[in-house]
Structures are given as structure tokens and as C-alpha cells.
C-alpha positions as CSV (number, residue, x, y, z in Angstrom):
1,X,-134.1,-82.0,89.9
2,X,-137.2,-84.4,90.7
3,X,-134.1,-87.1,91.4
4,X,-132.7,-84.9,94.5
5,X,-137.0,-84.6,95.8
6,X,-136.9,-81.1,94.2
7,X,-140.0,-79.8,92.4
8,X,-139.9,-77.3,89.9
9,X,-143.1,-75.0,89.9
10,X,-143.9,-72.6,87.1
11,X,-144.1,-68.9,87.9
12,X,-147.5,-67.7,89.0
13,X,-147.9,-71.2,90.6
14,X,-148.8,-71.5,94.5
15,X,-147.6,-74.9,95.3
16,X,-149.4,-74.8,99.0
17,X,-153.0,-74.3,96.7
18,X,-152.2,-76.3,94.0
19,X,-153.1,-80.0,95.2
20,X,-152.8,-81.6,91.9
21,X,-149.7,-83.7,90.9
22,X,-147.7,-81.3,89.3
23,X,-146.7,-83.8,86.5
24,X,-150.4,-83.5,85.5
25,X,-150.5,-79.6,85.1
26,X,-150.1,-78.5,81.6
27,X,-148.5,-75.4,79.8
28,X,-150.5,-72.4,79.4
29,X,-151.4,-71.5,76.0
30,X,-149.2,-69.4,73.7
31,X,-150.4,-65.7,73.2
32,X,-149.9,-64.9,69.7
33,X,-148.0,-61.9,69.0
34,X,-149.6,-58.6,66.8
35,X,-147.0,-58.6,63.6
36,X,-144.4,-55.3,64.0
37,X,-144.1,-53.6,61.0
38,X,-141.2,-54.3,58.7
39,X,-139.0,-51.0,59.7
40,X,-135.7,-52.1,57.5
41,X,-137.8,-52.5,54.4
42,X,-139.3,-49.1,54.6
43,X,-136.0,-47.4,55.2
44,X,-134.3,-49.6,52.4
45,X,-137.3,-48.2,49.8
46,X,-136.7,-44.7,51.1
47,X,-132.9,-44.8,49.9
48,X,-134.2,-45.9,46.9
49,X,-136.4,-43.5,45.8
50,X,-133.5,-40.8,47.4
51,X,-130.9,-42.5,44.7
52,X,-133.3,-42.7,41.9
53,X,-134.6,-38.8,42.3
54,X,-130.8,-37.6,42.7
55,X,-130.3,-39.5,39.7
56,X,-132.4,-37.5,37.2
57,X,-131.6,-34.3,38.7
58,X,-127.9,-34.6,38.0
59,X,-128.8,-35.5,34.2
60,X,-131.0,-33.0,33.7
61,X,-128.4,-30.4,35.5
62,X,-125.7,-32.0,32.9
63,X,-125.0,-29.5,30.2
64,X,-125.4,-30.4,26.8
65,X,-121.6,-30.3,25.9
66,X,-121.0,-32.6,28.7
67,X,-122.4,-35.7,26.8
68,X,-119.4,-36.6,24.3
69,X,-120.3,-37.7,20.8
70,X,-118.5,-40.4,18.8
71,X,-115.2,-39.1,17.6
72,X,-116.4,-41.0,14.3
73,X,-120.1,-38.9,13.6
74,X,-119.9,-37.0,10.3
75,X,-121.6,-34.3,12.1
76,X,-119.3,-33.7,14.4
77,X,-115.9,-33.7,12.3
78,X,-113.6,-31.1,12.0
79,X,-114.6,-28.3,9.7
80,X,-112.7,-26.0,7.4
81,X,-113.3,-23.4,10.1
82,X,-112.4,-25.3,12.9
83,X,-109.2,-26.3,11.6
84,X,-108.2,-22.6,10.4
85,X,-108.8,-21.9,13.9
86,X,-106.2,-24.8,15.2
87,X,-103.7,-23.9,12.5
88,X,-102.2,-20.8,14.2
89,X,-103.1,-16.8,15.0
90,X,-105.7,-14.8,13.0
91,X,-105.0,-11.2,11.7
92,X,-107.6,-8.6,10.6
93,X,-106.6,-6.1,8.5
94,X,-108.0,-2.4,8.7
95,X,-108.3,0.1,6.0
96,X,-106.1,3.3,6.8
97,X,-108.6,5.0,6.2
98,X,-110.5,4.6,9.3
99,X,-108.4,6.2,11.1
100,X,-109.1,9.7,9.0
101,X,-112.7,8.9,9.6
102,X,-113.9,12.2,11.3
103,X,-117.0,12.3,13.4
104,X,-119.9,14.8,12.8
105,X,-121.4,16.5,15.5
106,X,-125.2,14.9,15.8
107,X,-128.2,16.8,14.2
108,X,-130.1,17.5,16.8
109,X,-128.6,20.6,19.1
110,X,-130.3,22.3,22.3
111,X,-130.9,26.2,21.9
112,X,-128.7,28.1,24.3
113,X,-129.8,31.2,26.4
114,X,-127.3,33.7,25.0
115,X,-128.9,32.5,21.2
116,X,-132.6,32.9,22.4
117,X,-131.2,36.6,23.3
118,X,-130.1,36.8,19.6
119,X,-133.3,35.7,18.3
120,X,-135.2,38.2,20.2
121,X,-132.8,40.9,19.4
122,X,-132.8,40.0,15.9
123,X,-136.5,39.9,15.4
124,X,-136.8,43.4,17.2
125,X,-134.8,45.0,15.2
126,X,-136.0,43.6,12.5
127,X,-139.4,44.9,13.3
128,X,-138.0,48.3,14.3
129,X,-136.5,48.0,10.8
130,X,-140.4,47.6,9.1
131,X,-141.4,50.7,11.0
132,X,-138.1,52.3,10.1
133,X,-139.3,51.8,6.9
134,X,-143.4,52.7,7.3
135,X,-142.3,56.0,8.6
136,X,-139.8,56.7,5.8
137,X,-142.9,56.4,3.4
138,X,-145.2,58.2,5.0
139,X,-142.6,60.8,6.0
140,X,-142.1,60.7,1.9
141,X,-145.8,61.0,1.1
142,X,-146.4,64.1,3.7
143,X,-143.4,65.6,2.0
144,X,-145.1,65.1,-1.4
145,X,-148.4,66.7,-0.3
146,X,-146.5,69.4,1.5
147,X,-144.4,70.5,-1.4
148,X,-147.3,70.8,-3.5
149,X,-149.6,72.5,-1.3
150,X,-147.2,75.5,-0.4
151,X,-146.1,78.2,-3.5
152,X,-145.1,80.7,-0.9
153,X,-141.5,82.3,0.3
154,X,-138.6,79.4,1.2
155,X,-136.8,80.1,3.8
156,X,-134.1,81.0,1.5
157,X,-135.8,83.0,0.0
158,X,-136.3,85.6,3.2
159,X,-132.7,85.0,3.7
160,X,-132.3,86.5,0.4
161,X,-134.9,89.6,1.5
162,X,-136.0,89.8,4.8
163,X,-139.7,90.3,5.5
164,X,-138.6,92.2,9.1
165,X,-135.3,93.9,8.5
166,X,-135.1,94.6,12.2
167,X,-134.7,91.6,15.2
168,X,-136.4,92.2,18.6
169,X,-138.0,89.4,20.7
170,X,-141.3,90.3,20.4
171,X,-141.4,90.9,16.7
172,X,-139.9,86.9,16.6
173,X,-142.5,85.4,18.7
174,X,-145.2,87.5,17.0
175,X,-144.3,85.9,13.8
176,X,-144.1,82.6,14.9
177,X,-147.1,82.8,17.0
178,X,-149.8,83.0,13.5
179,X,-148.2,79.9,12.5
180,X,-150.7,78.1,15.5
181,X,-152.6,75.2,13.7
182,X,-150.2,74.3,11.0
183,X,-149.6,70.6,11.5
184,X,-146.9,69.0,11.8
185,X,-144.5,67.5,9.0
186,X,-141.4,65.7,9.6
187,X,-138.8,67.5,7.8
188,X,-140.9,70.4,7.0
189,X,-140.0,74.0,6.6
190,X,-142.4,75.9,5.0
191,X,-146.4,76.8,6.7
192,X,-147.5,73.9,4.4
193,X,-146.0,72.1,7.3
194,X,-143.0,72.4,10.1
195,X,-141.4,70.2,12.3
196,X,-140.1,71.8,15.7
197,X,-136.1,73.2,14.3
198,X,-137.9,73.6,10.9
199,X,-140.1,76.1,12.6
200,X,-138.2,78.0,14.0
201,X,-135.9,78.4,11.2
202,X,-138.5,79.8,9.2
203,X,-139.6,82.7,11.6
204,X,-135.9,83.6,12.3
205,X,-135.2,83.4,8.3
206,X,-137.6,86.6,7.8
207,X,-135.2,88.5,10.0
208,X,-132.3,87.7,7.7
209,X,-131.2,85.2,10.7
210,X,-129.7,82.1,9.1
211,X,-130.2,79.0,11.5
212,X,-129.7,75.7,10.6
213,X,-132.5,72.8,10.1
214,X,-131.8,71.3,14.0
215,X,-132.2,71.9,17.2
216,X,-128.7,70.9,18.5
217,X,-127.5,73.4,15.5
218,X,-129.8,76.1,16.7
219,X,-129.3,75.5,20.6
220,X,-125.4,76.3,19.9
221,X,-125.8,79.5,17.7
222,X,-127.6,81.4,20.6
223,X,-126.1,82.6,23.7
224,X,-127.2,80.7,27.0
225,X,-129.4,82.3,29.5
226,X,-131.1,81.9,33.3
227,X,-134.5,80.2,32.9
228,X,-135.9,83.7,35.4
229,X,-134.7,85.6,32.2
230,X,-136.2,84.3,29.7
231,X,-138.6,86.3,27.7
232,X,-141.3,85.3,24.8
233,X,-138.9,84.7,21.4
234,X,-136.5,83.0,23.7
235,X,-135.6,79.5,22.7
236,X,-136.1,76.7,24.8
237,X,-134.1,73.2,24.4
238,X,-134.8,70.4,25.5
239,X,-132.9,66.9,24.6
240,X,-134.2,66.7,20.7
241,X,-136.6,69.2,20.6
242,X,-136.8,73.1,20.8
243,X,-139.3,75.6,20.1
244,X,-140.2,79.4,21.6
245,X,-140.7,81.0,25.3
246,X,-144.3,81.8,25.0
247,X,-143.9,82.9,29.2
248,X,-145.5,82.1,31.8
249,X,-143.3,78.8,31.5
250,X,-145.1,78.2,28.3
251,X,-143.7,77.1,25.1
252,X,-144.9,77.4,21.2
253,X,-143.8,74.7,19.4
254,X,-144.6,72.0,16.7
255,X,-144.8,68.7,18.8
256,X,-144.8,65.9,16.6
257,X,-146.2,63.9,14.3
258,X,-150.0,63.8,14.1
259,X,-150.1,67.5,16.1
260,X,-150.2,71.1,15.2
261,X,-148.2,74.1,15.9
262,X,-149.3,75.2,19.6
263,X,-148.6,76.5,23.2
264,X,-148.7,74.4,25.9
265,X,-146.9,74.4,29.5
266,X,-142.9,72.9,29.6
267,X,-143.5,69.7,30.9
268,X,-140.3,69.1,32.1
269,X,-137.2,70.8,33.9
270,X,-134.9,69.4,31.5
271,X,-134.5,72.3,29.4
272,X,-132.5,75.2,28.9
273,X,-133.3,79.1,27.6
274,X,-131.2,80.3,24.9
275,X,-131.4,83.4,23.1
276,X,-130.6,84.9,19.3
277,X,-129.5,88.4,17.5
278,X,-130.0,89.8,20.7
């Protein structure tokens, strides 16, 4: 270029202001360059580490049958087992007699309803039974006393000889009215002691009237009458129980067990009047 008279000037260069020779003017100084870090050989340690930690995952993840042993280890060798296995199918055998096995029922059972029920019913009658019983012998010992303590008449024996030859109403409840205060005796007949039929079978037994030893026997050997008709010797039944019309809707009677022979009001309308002999 300088051969054709054509000078080169460097950028930044103002040739107008720049009077020296320009063959004279010397290059600028270099500027040294700040070193960029190394971006390839960070990456390339990166997949490194990447391969190496993928690496020991997989082997621990590798299940112990996965590594193969040498065919040739003693420890390893086929077996007796093992070969019994390869040789072909296995049978069991069973005993017939499991099949006859029978199956119990398990000890332990739940208590139904309907066998609580039993059990209460059982244990209430078996403690009515044990009254049952205490009443039998103390009916037994009152009957002990009471045959000892009375040496008078039996009722059979007025049958045999009536004390009052002739039956009116007011003789019978005159009778049986002085036979107040003598207590009561289950199964008693004499004044030692009467219950309510045995009562009344006594008195009627002095006037040659033969009447048997209850109150549903009695109530059906009389003749039925209205309760506004009823006079004092009348009998008056009740369901289990009788006794005499004392009027006035009265009745003399032995109650029960622990009482004495007395009058009292009918304390119920459940009763009939019946009358006997007359």
C-alpha cells in the first residue's frame, strides 16, 4: 500500500493531529486477558462422579442370588436334596385316618338367654322346694304338739254321737263361735288346733253332719244361696278358703298360719254363700 502513496493508520488514529512519521509510531501495548474458567473440565468431573455413584447403587440394589458362584465350589454342589428334587414329582402320603378325624366343638361356650331363664327358674324352684320342705316340718311338729295336747271328742267321734241331735243355723254358728282364740294348725281338726275346712267340719260333726276335710268338698255339699240371704251358720267360699257368716258381712273363720280362730269383715267380693242341713 505505501508503494501506490497509501498510508495505512491504525484505528483510534487522527492522521490530521498526528504529525509524526507514522513509520515511527509504535504498537500499543497488549492488555492481558483475566483467565476464564475451565467449563469442559468441570462438566467432564461431574459425569464422573454421576457414573461412579450410579455405579454403587446398582451393586448394592443387585440381589444376592444375582452374583453366580463357581460351578466348581464344594459349597455350592448339588445336594442329595436338590437332586431328589430334579429327579421327578414328590408324593405325600396321608393316613386314612385323617379323614375320620372329627372336630370337637371348643370349650369355651357363651350363655344363652333362654338358659339364664332356666337357671333362674331352676334355682326358684329349688328354693320354693326348701320352703316346701321348712313348712312340711313345721306343719309335722305343730301336728305333734297338737295331737298331744287334745284328749277330747274326734270328729268321728260326734259322728258316732252327736252332741246337738237337732240342725238349725244358729245352734251351728253358736258352736263354732266358742272356738274364738284357738290358733291355727295346718291340718288340724280338733280345738287343739283347726285350720279353716278343719273347722268347720268339727262344729258340723256335733250335729251328726258328715263334711269332708276341704273347702271345695264342703262348698259342693251345701246348696247355693244370694249373698242378701245369708244368715249367721251360712258358709262362705272363697277360692281356698271358707269359714261361717257371722252377718253383718262378717265372717268367723281360722285364717292361717300364725292366727287364731276370729271374726273379721269379708275382705273381698269373691265369694259365695252356701248353706247345709237346712
Amino acid at each position: 500500500m505505501a508503494g501506490y502513496g497509501i498510508t495505512r493508520f491504525r484505528r483510534g488514529t487522527n492522521p490530521k493531529l498526528n504529525t509524526q512519521d507514522p513509520r515511527e509510531v509504535s504498537p500499543p501495548a497488549p492488555v492481558p486477558r483475566q483467565p476464564r474458567p475451565s467449563i469442559r473440565r468441570g462438566s467432564l468431573g461431574n459425569i464422573v462422579v454421576m457414573t461412579l455413584a450410579g455405579g454403587l447403587v446398582a451393586t448394592l440394589a443387585l440381589p444376592a442370588y444375582a452374583f453366580t458362584p463357581g460351578k466348581g465350589e464344594i459349597r455350592y454342589g448339588a445336594t442329595a436334596a436338590t437332586e431328589l428334587a430334579r429327579s421327578g414329582a414328590q408324593a405325600v402320603e396321608v393316613s386314612t385316618l385323617a379323614a375320620t378325624t372329627s372336630v370337637s366343638r371348643d370349650g369355651f361356650t357363651a350363655t344363652t338367654v333362654e338358659e339364664l331363664a332356666s337357671r333362674a327358674r331352676a334355682r326358684a324352684a329349688a328354693t320354693a322346694a326348701r320352703a316346701a320342705e321348712a313348712r312340711r316340718k313345721e306343719v309335722a311338729r305343730q301336728m305333734t304338739s297338737y295331737a298331744a295336747s287334745y284328749t277330747g271328742p274326734s270328729a268321728k267321734q260326734y259322728l258316732a254321737a252327736p252332741a246337738h241331735p237337732n240342725v238349725s243355723l244358729s245352734s251351728v254358728y253358736n258352736v263354732a263361735a266358742q272356738y274364738q282364740g284357738v290358733p291355727y294348725v295346718y291340718g288340724g281338726s280338733t280345738p287343739a288346733g283347726f285350720d279353716c275346712s278343719g273347722l268347720v267340719m268339727y262344729v258340723y260333726a256335733q250335729f251328726g253332719v258328715s263334711l269332708p276335710h276341704s273347702s271345695a268338698g264342703q262348698a259342693a255339699a251345701g246348696t247355693r244361696v244370694a249373698t242378701s240371704s245369708a244368715r249367721p251358720g251360712d258358709l262362705v267360699v272363697m277360692p281356698g278358703h271358707i269359714g261361717f257368716y257371722a252377718g253383718n258381712g262378717n265372717i268367723l273363720h281360722a285364717p292361717y298360719s300364725g292366727t287364731r280362730v276370729r271374726v273379721q269383715p269379708i275382705w273381698t267380693s269373691n265369694y259365695y254363700i252356701v248353706r247345709i242341713g237346712t
